[in-house]
N, C-alpha and C positions, 0 to 999 in steps of 0.2 A: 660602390660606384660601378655602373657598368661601363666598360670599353670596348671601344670599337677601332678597327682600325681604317684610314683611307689610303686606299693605294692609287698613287699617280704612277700607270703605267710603263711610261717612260719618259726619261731625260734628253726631250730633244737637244739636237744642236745649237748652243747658247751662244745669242750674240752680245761680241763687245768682249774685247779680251781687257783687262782691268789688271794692274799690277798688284800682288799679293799685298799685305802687311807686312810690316818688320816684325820678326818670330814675335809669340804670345806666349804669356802663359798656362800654361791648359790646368781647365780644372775637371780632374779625371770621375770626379762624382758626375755619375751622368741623373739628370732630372728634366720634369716635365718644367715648359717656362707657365709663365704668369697667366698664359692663355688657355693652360689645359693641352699643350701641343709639343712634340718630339721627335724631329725632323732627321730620318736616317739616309744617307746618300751612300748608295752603295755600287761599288764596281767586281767586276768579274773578268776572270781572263786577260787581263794586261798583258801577260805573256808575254814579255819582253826582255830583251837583254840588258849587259850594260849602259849599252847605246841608246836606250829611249827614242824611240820617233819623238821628232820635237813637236809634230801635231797631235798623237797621243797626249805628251807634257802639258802642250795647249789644253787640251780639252779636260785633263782633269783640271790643269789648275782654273779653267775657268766656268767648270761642273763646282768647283766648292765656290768658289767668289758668287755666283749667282744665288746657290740654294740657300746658301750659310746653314749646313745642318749641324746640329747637336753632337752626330756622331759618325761617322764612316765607316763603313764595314766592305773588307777584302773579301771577295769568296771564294779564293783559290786560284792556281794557276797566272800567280800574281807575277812573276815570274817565268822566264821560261829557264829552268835547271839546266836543260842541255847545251843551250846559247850561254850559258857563264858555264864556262870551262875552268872556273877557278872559286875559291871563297871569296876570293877578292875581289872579282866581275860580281858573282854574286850578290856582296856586300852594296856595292854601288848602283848594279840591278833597284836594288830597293830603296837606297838613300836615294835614287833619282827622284820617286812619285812621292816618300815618304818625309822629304824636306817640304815638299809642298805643302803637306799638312801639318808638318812641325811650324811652319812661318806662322800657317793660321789658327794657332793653339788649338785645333780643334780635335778630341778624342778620337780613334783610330784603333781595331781592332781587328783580329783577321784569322782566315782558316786558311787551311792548303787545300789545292789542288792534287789532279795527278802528274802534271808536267813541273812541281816547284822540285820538287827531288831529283830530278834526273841528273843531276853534274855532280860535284863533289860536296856544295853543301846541303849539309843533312837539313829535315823539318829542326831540328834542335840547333842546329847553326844558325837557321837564320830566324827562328824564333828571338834564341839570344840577340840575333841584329836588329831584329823589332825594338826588342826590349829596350833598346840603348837609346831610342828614342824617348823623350818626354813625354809624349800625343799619346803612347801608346798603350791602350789598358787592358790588351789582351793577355796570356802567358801560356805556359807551355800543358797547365793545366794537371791533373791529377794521375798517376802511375795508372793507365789503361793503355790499348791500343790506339795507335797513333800518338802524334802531337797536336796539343791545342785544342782540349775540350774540357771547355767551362763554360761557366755562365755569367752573365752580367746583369744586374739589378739597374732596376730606373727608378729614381724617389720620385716624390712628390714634390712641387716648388720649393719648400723649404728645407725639404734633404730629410723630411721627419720618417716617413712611411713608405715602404716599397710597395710600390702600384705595378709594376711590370717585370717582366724576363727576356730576356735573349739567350738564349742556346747558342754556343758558337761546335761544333761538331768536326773531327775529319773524316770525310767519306774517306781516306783511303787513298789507294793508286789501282791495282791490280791483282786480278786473281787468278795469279800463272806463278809456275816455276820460274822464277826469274834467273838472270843471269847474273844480275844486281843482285847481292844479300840484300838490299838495301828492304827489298818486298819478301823477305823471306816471310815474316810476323804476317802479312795482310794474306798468304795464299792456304785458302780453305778449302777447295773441292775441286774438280774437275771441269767444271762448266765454265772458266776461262773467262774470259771479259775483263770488268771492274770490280775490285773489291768493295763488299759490301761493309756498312757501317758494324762492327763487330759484338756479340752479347755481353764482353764485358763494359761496352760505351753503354750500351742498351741500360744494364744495369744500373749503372751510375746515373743517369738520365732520370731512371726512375725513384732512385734512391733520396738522391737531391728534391726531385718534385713532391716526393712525399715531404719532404723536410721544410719546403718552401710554402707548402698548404697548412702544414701543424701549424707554423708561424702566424700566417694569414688567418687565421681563426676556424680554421675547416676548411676554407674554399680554395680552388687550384687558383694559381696567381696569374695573370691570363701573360702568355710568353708567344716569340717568334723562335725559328731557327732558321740559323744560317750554316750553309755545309755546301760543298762545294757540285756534288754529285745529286742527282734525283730520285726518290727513291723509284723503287718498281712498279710500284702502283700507281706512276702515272698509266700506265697501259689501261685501269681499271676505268679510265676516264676518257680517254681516247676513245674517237669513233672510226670506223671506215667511212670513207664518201665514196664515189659512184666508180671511181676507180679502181677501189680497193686500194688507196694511198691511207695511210692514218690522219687524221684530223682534228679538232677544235669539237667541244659538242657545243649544239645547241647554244647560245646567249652566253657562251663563253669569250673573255674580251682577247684581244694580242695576234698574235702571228705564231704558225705553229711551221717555219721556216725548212726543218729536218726532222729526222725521225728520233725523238729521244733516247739519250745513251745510257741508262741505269744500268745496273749490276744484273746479273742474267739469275739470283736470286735475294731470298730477302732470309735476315735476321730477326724481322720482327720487330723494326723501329714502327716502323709507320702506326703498325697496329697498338703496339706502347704507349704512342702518345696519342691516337686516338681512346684507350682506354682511362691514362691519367685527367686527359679533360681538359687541357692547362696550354695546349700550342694552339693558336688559329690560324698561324701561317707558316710554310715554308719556303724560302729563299734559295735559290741555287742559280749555278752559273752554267758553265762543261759545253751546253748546246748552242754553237754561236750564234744562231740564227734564228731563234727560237724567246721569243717576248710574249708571255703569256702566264694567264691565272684562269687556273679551274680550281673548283669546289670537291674535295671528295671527303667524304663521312665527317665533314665539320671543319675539315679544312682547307683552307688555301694554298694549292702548288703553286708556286709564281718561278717561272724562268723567267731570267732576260740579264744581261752582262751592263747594264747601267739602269740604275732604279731609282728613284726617290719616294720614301715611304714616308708619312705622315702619321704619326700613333696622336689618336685624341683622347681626349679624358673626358668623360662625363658625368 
């Protein structure tokens, strides 16, 4: 069966605030429904502290009441680390947005940022806080660099066959001598910036997709990723306009708001899974002002910090 996917560019402002459910039970088998359809809502950069703006609260709680999707996906900087001065701000940081999706049994997964680390808890503190949630079906994922890279399978309505992929990835934080140990592992070279997604994640990426294609009968399984950072090779997509400002090419959709913040080199993801066959899209969050999808060597970059994705089956 071939698939496609449709992307609804963005999650306008939803009217009509609606009071949650009384909690659900989640059923963390995620599948396509009865329509051939698999509804992903995803947020980025919440960047908040204990304190929650209560119109941020609104608005997610009333972004899941309207789409009702299958599955949620954080893309980092869920958090801001340095506004929770404690594990235990921290903790609460996340139980604010994350009770909201526990009320609506709905699955919930998620990557970091480079702003969730900055205070005292680590990606593996508050992992384990995810974890303690029911909704939650992310984990801390396989002994590599960083925390939280795995994958997540999407069956078929009856739960028989896996039809899909998600990549969940961490870009990282930084690629400096830091003063934090905490960045000791992520700093590679001199070119300073953001750290880049590292060859042993690469590795694994590849390792699994090979393993996910033997299964599937030979053919790549067709997958997303989500990861919090962009790779580099948006630049290979970008244009100059008459300014010499960077730009949008051509019949590309979105708002290209700032200048994109990728890592100042690459590891060799991007061209990995252009070679494996198996991702059509990538997801990322980092650039706030910035809602947009272009096409490069087969795939789709898409920024933007509130999405709704639609995967159809046909």
């Amino acid at each position: 069966m071939k698939k496609i996917i449709s992307i609804i560019l963005s999650v306008a402002m939803l009217l009509g605030f609606a009071a949650m459910p009384a909690s659900a039970e989640t059923d963390k088998t995620l599948k396509f429904d009865e329509d051939g359809k698999f509804r992903i809502l995803q947020f980025a950069d919440i960047q908040d502290n204990a304190f929650l703006e209560y119109a941020t609260y609104q608005f997610i709680r009333d972004s899941v009441e309207a789409t009702q999707p299958d599955l949620i996906v954080l893309t980092g900087d869920n958090i801001s680390g340095g506004g929770s001065p404690t594990k235990g701000l921290a903790k609460l940081a996340i139980w604010r947005y994350m009770s909201i999706f526990e009320k609506a049994g709905i699955p919930v997964a998620a990557v970091f940022g480079n702003h969730d680390s900055e205070g005292p808890a680590t990606k593996e503190d508050q992992m384990a806080m995810y974890e303690s949630f029911d909704c939650f079906v992310g984990c801390e994922g396989e002994d590599l660099t960083g925390c939280g890279n795995y994958n997540l399978p999407i069956y078929s309505a009856d739960g028989e066959k896996m039809l899909y992929n998600l990549w969940m990835i961490d870009s990282l934080t930084y690629n400096r001598h830091p003063e934090d140990e905490k960045d000791v592992a992520y700093y590679e070279n001199d070119l300073e910036g953001y750290a880049c997604v590292h060859k042993d994640q690469i590795d694994w990426y590849v390792k699994k997709s090979n393993e996910l294609k033997a299964a599937n009968g030979g053919e790549p399984v067709p997958s997303m990723v989500f990861q919090h950072i962009v790779v580099p090779e948006i630049y290979d997509v970008l244009v100059k306009d008459a300014k010499g400002n960077w730009a949008l090419p051509e019949g590309a959709e979105g708002v290209l708001g700032e200048d994109p913040c990728p890592p100042h080199y690459s590891n060799g993801q991007f061209d990995a899974m252009v070679k494996k066959g198996d991702v059509l899209a990538m997801f990322t969050g980092h650039d706030h002002t910035n809602a947009f999808g272009v096409k490069y060597k087969g795939i789709d970059i898409v920024n933007s910090l509130r999405r709704l994705l639609i995967i159809r089956q046909y």
